[in-house]
Structures are given as C-alpha cells and as structure tokens.
C-alpha positions in Angstrom: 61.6 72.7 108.5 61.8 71.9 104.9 59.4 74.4 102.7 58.7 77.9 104.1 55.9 80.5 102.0 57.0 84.2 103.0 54.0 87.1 101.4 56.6 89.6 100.8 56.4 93.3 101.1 55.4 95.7 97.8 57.4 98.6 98.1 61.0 98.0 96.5 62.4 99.1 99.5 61.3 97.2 102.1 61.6 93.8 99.5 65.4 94.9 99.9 65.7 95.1 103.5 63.8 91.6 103.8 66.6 89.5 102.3 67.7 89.7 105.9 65.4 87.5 106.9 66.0 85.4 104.1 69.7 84.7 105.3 68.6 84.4 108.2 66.3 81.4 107.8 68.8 80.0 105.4 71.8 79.8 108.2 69.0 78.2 110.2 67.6 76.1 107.6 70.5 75.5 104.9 67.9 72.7 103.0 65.0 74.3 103.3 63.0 75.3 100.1 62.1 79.1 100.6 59.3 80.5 98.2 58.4 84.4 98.5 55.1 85.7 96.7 55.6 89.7 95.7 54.5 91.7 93.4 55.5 91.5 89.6 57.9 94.7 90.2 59.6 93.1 93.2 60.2 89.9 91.4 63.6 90.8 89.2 64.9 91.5 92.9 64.4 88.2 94.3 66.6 86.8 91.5 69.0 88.7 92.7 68.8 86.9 96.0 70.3 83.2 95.7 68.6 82.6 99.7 65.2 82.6 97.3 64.1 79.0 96.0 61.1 80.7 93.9 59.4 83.7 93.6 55.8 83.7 93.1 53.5 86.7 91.4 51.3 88.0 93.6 48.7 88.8 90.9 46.4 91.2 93.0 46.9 94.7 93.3 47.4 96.8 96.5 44.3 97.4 98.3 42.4 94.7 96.2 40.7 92.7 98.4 39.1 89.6 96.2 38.7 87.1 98.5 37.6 84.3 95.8 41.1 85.1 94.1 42.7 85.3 97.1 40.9 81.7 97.7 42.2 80.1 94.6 45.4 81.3 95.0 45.7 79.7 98.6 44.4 76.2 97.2 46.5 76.3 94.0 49.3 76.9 96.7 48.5 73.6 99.4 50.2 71.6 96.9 53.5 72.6 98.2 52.7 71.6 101.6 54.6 74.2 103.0 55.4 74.0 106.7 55.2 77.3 107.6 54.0 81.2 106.2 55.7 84.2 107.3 53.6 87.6 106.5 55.6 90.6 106.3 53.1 93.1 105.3 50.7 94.2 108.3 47.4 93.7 106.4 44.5 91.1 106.8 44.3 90.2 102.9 48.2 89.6 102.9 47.1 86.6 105.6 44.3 84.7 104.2 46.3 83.2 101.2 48.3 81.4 103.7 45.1 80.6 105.3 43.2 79.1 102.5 46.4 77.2 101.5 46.3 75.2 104.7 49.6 75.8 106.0 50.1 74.9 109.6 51.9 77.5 111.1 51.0 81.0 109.9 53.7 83.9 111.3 53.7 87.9 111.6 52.8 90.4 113.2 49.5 92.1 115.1 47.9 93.9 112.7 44.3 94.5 111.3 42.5 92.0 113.5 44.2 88.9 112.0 43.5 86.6 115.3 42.9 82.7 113.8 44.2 84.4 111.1 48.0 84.1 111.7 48.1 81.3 114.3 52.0 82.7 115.5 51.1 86.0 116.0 53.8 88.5 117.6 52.7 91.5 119.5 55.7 93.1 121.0 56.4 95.2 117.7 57.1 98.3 119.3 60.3 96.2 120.9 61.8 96.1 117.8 62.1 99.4 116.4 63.9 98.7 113.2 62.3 97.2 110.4 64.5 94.9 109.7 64.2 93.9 113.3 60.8 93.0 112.9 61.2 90.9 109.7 64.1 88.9 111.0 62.3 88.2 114.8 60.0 86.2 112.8 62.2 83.6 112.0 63.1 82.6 115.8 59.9 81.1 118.2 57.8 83.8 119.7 59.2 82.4 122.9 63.1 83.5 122.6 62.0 87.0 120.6 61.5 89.6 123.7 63.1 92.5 122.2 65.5 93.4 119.6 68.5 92.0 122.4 67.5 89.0 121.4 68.3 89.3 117.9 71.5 87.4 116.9 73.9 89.9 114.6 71.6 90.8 111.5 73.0 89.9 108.2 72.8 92.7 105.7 71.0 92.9 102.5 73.8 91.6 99.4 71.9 91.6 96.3 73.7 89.9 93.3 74.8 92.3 90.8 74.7 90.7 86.8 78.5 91.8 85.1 77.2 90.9 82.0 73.9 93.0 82.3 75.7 95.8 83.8 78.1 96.2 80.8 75.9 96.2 78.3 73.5 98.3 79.6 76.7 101.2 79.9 77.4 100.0 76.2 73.7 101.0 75.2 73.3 104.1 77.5 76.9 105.3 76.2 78.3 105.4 80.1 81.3 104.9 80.6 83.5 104.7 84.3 86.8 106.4 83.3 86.1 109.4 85.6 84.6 108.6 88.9 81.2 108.0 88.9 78.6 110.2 91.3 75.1 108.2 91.2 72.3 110.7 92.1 68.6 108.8 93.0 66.4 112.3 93.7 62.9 110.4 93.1 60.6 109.0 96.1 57.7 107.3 95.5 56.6 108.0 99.2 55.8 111.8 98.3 57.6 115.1 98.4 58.5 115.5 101.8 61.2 112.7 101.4 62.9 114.5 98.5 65.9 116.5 99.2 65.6 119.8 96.6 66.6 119.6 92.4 68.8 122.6 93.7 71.0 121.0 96.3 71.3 118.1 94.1 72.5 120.5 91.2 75.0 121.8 93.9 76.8 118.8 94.4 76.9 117.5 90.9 78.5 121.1 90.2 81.0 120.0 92.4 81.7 116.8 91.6 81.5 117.5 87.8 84.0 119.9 88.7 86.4 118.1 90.4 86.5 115.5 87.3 83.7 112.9 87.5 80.7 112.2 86.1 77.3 112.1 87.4 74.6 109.8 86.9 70.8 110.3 87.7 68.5 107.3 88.6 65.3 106.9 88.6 61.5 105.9 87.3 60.1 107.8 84.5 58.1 109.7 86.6 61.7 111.0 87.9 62.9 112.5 84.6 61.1 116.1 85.4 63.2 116.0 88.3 66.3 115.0 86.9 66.1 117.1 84.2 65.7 119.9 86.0 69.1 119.5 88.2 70.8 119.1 84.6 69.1 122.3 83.6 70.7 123.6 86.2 74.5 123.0 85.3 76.3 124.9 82.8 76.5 123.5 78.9 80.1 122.1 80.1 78.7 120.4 83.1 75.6 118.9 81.5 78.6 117.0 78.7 79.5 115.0 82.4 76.1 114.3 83.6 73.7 111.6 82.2 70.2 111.5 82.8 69.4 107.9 83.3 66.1 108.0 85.1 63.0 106.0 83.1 65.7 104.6 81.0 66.7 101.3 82.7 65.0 98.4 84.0 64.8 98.1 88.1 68.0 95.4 87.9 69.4 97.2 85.3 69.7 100.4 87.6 70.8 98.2 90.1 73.6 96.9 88.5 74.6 100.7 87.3 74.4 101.5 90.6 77.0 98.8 91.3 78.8 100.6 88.9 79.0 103.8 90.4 81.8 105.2 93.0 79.6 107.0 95.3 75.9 107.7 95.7 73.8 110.5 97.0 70.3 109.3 97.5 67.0 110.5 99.4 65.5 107.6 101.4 64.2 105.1 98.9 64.1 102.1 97.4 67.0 102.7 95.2 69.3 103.7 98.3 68.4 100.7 100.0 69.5 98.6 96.3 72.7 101.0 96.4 73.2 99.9 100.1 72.8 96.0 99.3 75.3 96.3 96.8 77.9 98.1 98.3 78.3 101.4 96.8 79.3 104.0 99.1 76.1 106.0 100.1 75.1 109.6 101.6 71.4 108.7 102.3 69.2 112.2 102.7 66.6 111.9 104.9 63.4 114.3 105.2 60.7 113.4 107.4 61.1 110.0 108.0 63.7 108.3 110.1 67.0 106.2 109.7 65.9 105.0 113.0 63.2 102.6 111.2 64.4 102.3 107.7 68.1 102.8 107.6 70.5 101.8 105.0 72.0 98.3 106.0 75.5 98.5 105.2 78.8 99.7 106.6 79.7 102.3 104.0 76.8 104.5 104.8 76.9 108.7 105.9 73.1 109.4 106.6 72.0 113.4 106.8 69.4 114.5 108.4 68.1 118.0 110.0 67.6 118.1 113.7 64.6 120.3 113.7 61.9 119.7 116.4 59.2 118.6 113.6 60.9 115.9 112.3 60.4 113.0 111.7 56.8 113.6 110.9 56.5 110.5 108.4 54.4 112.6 106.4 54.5 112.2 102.4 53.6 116.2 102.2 54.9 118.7 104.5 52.1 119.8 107.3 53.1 122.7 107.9 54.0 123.4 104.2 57.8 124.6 104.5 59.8 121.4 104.2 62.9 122.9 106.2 64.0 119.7 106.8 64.8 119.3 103.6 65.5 122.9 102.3 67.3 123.6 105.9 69.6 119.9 104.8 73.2 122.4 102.8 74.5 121.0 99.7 77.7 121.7 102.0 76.3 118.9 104.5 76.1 116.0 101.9 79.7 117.4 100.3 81.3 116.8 103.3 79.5 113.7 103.6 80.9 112.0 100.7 84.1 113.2 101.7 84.3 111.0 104.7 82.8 108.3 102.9 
C-alpha cells in the first residue's frame, strides 16, 4: 500500500475522532502517502495531524450534489494513482469522486445504495457501535473485521498544539494563565437539545471564579449570545475573571487555548472532542445524544449525563419540548465532576 485517498467527514467533530484511523493506517503502513479531502473548515485540523501527507479542499458544499464537478474532481485526482479510497461519510456523492478517479479499491460503509459504488463495502455497522469503531474497522480487510472484538487497542485522537500560536493569540486576547484556567464550550452546532443551560454554566463559573481562577468561553460567533449571557449572569467582580472568547479566535487558535486551559466543561461538540485530543482535562455534558457513539477519546474524561427514560433521543430539538435532560443535569453534578477530574 503506498498512496491511500480518505473523503473525510464535515463536522469538526467527527474530523477529530477520525485521526484514529489515520494512526491506525500509519502503524500499518509507516511509508504510505495518506491524502484526506474535507472541507475548507476541517482543513487547519488536518495540519494539526502529522499522520496526514496532504489535505485536499473538498470544494462542494453539503448536500450539493454536481456530479460534473464531482467528475472533474475524480479525474484531476487519478493522477495520484492512489491504491485505495476510504469514505467516511455515509453518503452516495461522498463515493463517486473516488469513483471517477479510478481508484482500485474503494472502502466504507453501506449506505445510500452505493453497490459498484464502493467495491469494499462493509455491512456489519451495527457491530461496531462507536464511531470511531467504524472509522478504524476500515482500515483492516472486511474479512478479519466481525465486530468491534476484532479491533486492535484504538489509538486516541492527539492533535498537535502550535506554542507559538498559542502565546500570541493570549498576548492579543489579553489572557493570561496565572490563576487556573476553567475553559467553558456552551455552543452546539447540532441544535439545542445538546446544550446544557447559560444558567448552569453561570453556576460553575461562579464557583470557580470564586475559588480563584479564571474562566474562559469558547466558541463560534454565533455562540457569543450565549456566552454573554452566562457573563451577564455573574456579578461586576466575577465578569473581571471571565473572558468571553467565543467568535474571537480562529478554529486552531481555540484549539491551542484550549491547550492552554486547566480544565474544561463542554456540551458534546466538536470543541470537546479538540479539548479531548489535546489533553485538557474534560467534563463532557451530554443531552440527547450518547457517549455511547461519540465519546470523548481520552483518559482524562468525567462524562454527565441524565438517566431519564427519553434519552438519548438524538434529537437536535427537544420532542416533547421540556429538555430535562438537560435542565434535570445540576450545576452540582458537573462541580463534582471536575473535582474528581
């Protein structure tokens, strides 16, 4: 095996947790050229990932179908001569540029009639119940990978994190890391019922303002309502100790910041899974989704979760409009959590 094509995933998240796969291919292949096509926002990520030979824009959008782009892309592609194509995501479009670029042996999963398609396809999904499972069965033969017993040891995610990037971005955001440093990462893309309340977030910043740190909120712009709103809630003293970082920083920026900070409370997204990869301790909130398909990978990790009977629902709104899985989730709960972290 000497050049390998993976079609990465989109969501940040998920880009994180497939570095596993890249090690793994890497301690099977140690001279093999590995090339990953993403999107543009996934691509500052794969840098951080020295298993990745090149990272390749995936120039169409999610959902956009173009076949003749999708075409040109394959045949600008057959140069390479790759030996093989591994396709994380589950859709038919995600195939075809492997397809159209001639590449021998096409891998993944069942999904969205892609028969011919993918010429290694796997269909046993449901015997690997973690993600990270599934991406990391793809790099054995279909003929050793019966279930997730089959799996040697997974190797976690370890993204790089840039020293020099990280202190100047604290020099230009006026952070410093004299008092111990509590990262908070409120957003979710997914939707509302995977974020834990502004409230209970408040609560523990309260607490850990008050025991002499500093807090830090992460996020996308479209975070700052929420993470002002937790500042709002603190007192004129408190707010001095807590910075509102969200829509400020880059996504390898936050990453490295995130490096930076002591502990980290996060609901279950993609920048808990970058705080995981990097080794910062984490309390990971979960709503209605599951650490039992998208957990954290690392070994400094509490998770919280409700055990009410309608969870998980994997819902991005609450169906039956109450959200106790998160409301129900105590302040208390991820305080005590960090404690034993």
């Amino acid at each position: 095996m000497s050049n390998m094509l993976i079609i990465g995933p989109a969501w940040v998240g998920d880009m994180v947790m497939s570095q596993s796969l890249y090690i793994t291919l890497k301690q099977q292949h140690p001279h093999m050229k590995l090339h990953v096509m993403a999107p543009r926002w996934c691509l500052p990520l794969l840098a951080r990932m020295p298993q990745v030979d090149k990272a390749i824009e995936m120039p169409l959008g999610h959902g956009d179908f173009n076949l003749a782009a999708r075409w040109r892309l394959g045949r600008q592609l057959k140069n390479n001569k790759y030996d093989q194509a591994i396709v994380l995501p589950n859709s038919l479009k995600s195939a075809l540029i492997p397809l159209f670029a001639g590449i021998p042996l096409r891998t993944g999963w069942k999904g969205e009639s892609r028969y011919g398609v993918l010429n290694d396809l796997r269909r046993n999904k449901e015997s690997f119940p973690l993600m990270v499972e599934r991406y990391c069965a793809l790099a054995f033969p279909r003929r050793k990978m019966h279930s997730a017993k089959d799996l040697p040891a997974i190797p976690y995610p370890a993204l790089q994190v840039d020293t020099e990037q990280q202190t100047a971005v604290k020099e230009r955001l006026s952070l410093t890391t004299e008092r111990a440093v509590l990262g908070l990462c409120p957003g979710a893309e997914f939707g509302p019922a995977k974020r834990w309340p502004e409230q209970h977030y408040a609560t523990v910043a309260q607490r850990w303002i008050d025991s002499g740190g500093d807090v830090w909120i992460f996020g996308s712009a479209k975070d700052q309502p929420v993470a002002r709103t937790i500042q709002a809630h603190l007192t004129p003293e408190q707010q001095a100790h807590c910075h509102l970082i969200a829509g400020t920083t880059s996504l390898t920026e936050a990453l490295d910041l995130l490096a930076a900070c002591n502990k980290v409370v996060s609901n279950d997204s993609g920048l808990m899974h970058i705080a995981a990869a990097v080794g910062t301790p984490l309390v990971a909130v979960y709503g209605s989704t599951s650490p039992g398909y998208t957990p954290p990978l690392s070994q400094k990790v509490q998770v919280v979760q409700t055990d009410i009977n309608c969870r998980p629902c994997f819902k991005k709104q609450c169906p039956l409009k109450h959200l106790k899985c998160l409301t129900e989730l105590s302040p208390e709960t991820v305080w005590q959590a960090l404690a034993a972290l």
